[in-house]
C-alpha positions in Angstrom: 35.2 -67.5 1.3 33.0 -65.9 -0.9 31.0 -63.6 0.0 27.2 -63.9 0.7 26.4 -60.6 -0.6 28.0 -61.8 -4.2 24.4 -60.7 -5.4 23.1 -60.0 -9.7 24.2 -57.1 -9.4 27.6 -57.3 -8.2 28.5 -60.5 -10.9 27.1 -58.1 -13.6 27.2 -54.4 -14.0 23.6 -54.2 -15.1 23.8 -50.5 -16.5 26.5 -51.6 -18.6 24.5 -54.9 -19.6 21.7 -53.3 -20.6 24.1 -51.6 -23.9 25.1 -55.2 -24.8 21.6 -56.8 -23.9 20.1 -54.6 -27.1 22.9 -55.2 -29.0 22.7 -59.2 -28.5 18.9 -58.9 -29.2 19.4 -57.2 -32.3 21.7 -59.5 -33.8 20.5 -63.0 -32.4 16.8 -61.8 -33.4 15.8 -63.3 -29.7 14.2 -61.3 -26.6 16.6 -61.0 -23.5 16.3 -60.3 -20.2 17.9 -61.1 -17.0 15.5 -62.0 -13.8 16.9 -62.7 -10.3 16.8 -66.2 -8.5 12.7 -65.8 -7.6 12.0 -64.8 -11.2 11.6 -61.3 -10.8 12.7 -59.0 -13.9 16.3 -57.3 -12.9 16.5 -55.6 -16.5 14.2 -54.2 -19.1 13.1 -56.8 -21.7 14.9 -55.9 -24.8 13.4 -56.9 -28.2 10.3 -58.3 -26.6 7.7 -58.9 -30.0 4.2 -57.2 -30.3 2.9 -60.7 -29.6 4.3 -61.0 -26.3 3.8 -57.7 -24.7 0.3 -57.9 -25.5 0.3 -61.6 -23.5 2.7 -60.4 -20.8 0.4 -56.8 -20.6 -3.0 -58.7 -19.6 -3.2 -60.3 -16.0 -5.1 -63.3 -16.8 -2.8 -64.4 -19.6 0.9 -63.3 -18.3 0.6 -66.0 -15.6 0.9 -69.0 -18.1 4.2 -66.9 -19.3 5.4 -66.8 -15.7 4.8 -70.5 -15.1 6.8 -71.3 -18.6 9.3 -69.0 -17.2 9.9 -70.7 -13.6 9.9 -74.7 -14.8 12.3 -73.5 -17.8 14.5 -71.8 -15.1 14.7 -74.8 -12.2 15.3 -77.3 -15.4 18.4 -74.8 -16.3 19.6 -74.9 -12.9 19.1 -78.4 -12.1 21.0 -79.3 -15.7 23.1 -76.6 -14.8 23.5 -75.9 -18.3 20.9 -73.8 -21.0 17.6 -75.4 -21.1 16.0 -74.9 -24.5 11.8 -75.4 -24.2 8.5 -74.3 -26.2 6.1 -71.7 -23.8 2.0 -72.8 -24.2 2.2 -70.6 -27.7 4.6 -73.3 -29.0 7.4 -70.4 -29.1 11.1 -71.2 -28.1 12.6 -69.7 -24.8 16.3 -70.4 -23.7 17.1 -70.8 -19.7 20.9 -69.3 -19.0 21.7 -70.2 -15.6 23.9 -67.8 -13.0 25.5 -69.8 -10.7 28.1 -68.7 -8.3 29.6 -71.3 -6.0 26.6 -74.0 -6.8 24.1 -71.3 -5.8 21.6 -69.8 -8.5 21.6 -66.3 -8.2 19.1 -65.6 -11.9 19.0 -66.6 -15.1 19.4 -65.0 -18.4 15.8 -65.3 -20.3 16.0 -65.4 -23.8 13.8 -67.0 -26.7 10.7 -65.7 -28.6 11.3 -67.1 -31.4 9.4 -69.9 -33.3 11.7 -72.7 -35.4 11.8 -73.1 -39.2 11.6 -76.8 -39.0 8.1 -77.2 -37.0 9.0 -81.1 -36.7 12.3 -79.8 -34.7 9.7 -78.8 -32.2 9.1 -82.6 -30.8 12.4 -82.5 -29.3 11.8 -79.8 -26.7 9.6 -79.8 -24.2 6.6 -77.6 -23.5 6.5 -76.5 -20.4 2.5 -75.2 -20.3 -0.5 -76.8 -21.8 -3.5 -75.2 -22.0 -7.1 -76.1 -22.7 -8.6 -75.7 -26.0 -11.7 -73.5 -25.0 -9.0 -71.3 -22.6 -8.3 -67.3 -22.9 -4.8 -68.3 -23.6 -6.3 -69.9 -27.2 -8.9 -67.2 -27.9 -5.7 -64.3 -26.9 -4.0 -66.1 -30.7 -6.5 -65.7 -32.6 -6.9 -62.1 -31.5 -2.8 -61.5 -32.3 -2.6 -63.6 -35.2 -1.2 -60.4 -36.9 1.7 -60.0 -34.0 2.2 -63.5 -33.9 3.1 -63.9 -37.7 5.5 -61.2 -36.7 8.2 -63.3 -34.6 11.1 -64.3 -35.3 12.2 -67.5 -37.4 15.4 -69.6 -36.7 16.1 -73.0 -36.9 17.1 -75.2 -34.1 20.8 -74.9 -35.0 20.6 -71.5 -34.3 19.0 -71.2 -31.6 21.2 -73.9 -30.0 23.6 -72.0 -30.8 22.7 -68.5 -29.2 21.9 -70.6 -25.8 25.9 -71.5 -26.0 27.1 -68.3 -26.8 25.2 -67.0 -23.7 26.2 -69.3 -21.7 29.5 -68.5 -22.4 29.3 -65.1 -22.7 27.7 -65.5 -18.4 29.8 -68.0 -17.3 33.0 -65.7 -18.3 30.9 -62.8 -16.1 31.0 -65.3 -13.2 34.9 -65.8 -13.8 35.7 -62.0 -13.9 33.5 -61.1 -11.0 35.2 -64.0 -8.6 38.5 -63.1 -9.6 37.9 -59.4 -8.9 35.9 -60.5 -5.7 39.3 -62.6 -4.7 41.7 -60.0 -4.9 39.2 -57.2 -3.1 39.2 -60.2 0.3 43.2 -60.7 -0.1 43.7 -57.3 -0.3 41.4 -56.5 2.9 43.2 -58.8 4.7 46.7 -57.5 3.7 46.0 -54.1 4.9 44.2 -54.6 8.2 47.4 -56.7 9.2 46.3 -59.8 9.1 49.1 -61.9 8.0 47.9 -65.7 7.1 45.4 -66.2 4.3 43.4 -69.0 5.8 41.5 -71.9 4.2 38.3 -69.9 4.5 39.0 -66.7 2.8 39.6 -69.2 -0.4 37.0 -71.8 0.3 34.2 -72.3 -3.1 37.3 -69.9 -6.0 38.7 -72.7 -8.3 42.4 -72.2 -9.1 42.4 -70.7 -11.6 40.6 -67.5 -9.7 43.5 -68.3 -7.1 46.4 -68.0 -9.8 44.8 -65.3 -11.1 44.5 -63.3 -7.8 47.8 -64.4 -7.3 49.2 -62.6 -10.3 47.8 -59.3 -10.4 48.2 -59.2 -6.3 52.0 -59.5 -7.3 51.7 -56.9 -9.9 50.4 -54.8 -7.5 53.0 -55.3 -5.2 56.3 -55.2 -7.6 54.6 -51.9 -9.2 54.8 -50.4 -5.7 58.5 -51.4 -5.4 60.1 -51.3 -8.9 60.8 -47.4 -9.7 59.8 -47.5 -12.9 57.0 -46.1 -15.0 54.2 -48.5 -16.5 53.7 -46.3 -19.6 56.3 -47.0 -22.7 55.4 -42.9 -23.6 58.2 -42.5 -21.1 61.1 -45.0 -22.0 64.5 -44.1 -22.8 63.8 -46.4 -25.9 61.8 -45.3 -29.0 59.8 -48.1 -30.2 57.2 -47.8 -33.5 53.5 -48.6 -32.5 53.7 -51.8 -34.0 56.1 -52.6 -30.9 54.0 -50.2 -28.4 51.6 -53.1 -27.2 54.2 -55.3 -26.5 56.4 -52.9 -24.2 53.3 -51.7 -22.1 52.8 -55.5 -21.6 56.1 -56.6 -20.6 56.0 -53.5 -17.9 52.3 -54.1 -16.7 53.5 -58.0 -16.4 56.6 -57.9 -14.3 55.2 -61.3 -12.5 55.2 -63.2 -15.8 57.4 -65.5 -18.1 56.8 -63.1 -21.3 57.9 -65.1 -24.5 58.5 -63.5 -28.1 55.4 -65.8 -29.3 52.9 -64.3 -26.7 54.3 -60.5 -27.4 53.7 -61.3 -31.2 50.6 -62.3 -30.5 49.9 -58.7 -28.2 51.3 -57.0 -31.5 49.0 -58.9 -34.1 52.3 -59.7 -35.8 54.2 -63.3 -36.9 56.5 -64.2 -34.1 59.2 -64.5 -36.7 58.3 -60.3 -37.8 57.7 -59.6 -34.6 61.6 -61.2 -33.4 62.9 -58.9 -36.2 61.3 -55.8 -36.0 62.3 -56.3 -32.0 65.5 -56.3 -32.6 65.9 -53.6 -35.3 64.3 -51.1 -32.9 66.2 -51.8 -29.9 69.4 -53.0 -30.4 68.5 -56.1 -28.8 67.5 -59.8 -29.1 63.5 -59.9 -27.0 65.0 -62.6 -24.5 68.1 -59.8 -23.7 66.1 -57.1 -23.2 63.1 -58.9 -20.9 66.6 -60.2 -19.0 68.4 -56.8 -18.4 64.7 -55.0 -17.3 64.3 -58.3 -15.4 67.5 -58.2 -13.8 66.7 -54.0 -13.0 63.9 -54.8 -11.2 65.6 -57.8 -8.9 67.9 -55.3 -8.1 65.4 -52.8 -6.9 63.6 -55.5 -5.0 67.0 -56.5 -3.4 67.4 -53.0 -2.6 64.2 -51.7 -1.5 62.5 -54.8 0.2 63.7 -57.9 2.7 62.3 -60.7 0.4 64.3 -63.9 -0.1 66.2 -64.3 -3.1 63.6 -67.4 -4.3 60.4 -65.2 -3.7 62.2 -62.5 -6.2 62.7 -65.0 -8.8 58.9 -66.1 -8.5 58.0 -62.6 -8.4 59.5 -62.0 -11.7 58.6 -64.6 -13.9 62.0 -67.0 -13.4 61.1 -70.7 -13.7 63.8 -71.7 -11.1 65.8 -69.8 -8.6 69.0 -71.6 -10.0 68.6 -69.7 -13.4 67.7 -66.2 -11.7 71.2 -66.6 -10.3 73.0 -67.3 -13.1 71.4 -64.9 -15.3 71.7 -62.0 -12.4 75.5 -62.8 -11.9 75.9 -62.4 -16.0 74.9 -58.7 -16.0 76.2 -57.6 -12.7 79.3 -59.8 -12.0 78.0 -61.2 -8.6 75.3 -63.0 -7.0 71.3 -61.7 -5.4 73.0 -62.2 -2.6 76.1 -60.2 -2.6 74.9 -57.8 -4.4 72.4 -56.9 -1.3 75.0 -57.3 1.4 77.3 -54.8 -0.4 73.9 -52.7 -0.7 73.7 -52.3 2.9 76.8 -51.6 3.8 76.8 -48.7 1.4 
């Protein structure tokens, strides 16, 4: 289950934020800043205009601003997607919604900006009108000078900064369930308790499963398989064209690594990167992932009681049938006898 106390702060590391907050208002031109689910300011504002200070600085004005900022926020979390709206200054603001397991926990804020196209304006809403005789009216006049200063986009663009931060918050959320996953699953391996019930993955998607599932068996075949992780200490001498992909293929023992994805790892063509493989180890890829594949079985078979089907799964083999046949190949016998005969010796 997730966990209630999944709060801001532990989906985003806000220290580390802040760095990529500035640099995200510098080059998108718009104000940012991240407030909690009642509204409430969890960051500094970065790039916030002249204008705005001044408005959000003076008590009688700043509530028209919070009142923007609160509608614009429930319609993001009732679309559940960026809500794009013009404040009582006729300025664009963006709504980012954080959700975790349908719950808002804040919003990222962004906006101050005014649109190149003034007719694109009739297609957003404005979420605060105020009289014509109101301090809100007389406060533009007096910062007619800060107000010339904001910020000009078009629509487009500003559509298309609301997308990228939604993306860019919605990956946070992934990341932080994932790493929220494998922190339960682990508690629950260590204090003995031996079934992973419903509940502990009640409101993760699969995906958060399969990934908890993968670096939980990492963890564990790490612990097992006498080897090290680094390819600084291999008995083979690869260039650093090839580094990337041997650190991979040791820090991913529980996947089925193809020459395509390592190519990719190496920012090489697969057809390069099968050649250059070769050439520096003696070896076809698919031969040498086999024979460390086939290394680590045996120090599984060895070293643990797991079945013969969980090792193959473990290790990346589609089907137990071809772990067997490819196991027999470089040592002459089957999983099987090749742990009986390990226990008798």
């Amino acid at each position: 289950m997730i966990k209630e106390n999944l709060n801001l702060d532990k989906v985003i590391d806000l220290k580390k934020w802040v760095k990529l907050q500035d640099s995200l208002s510098l080059v998108t031109k718009a104000a940012i800043i991240i407030v909690d689910y009642k509204g409430n300011p969890v960051t500094k504002h970065s790039g916030c205009n002249r204008f705005c200070s001044a408005v959000r600085s003076n008590p009688h004005l700043v509530k028209y601003c919070q009142k923007c900022d609160s509608r614009g926020g429930l319609e993001a979390v009732r679309l559940n997607k960026p809500y794009i709206y013009l404040c009582h200054y006729n300025i664009v603001d963006i709504a980012i919604p954080i959700i975790v397991d349908g719950k808002y926990i804040g919003a990222i804020m962004a906006g101050q900006i005014k649109l190149s196209d003034y007719n694109a304006s009739d297609f957003l809403e404005q979420m605060v009108i105020t009289p014509k005789n109101s301090i809100a009216r007389h406060a533009l006049e007096e910062f007619k000078e800060y107000y010339d200063e904001i910020p000009i986009l078009s629509l487009k663009e500003v559509k298309e900064i609301a997308n990228m931060l939604f993306s860019l918050c919605n990956y946070l959320v992934e990341e932080a369930l994932n790493k929220n996953l494998i922190s339960e699953i682990y508690q629950k391996t260590v204090t003995s308790e031996s079934k992973i019930d419903s509940n502990t993955l009640t409101g993760y998607t699969m995906r958060n499963i399969e990934h908890a599932k993968k670096e939980i068996s990492n963890a564990l075949l790490n612990s097992y398989v006498k080897e090290n992780l680094s390819s600084d200490n291999l008995d083979i001498s690869v260039s650093n064209t090839l580094k990337p992909a041997i650190e991979y293929i040791y820090n991913h023992k529980s996947e089925n690594i193809t020459a395509k994805k390592m190519a990719e790892v190496c920012h090489v063509s697969p057809s390069y990167f099968s050649r250059l493989f070769a050439k520096e180890t003696g070896k076809s890829f698919s031969s040498f992932v086999s024979n460390l594949k086939i290394d680590w079985a045996k120090n599984l078979l060895e070293e643990t009681d797991m079945h013969v089907n969980e090792i193959s799964d473990e290790l990346g083999f589609n089907e137990t049938g071809y772990f067997i046949k490819i196991f027999k190949k470089y040592e002459g016998v089957t999983p099987f006898v090749y742990r009986k005969y390990c226990k008798k010796n």
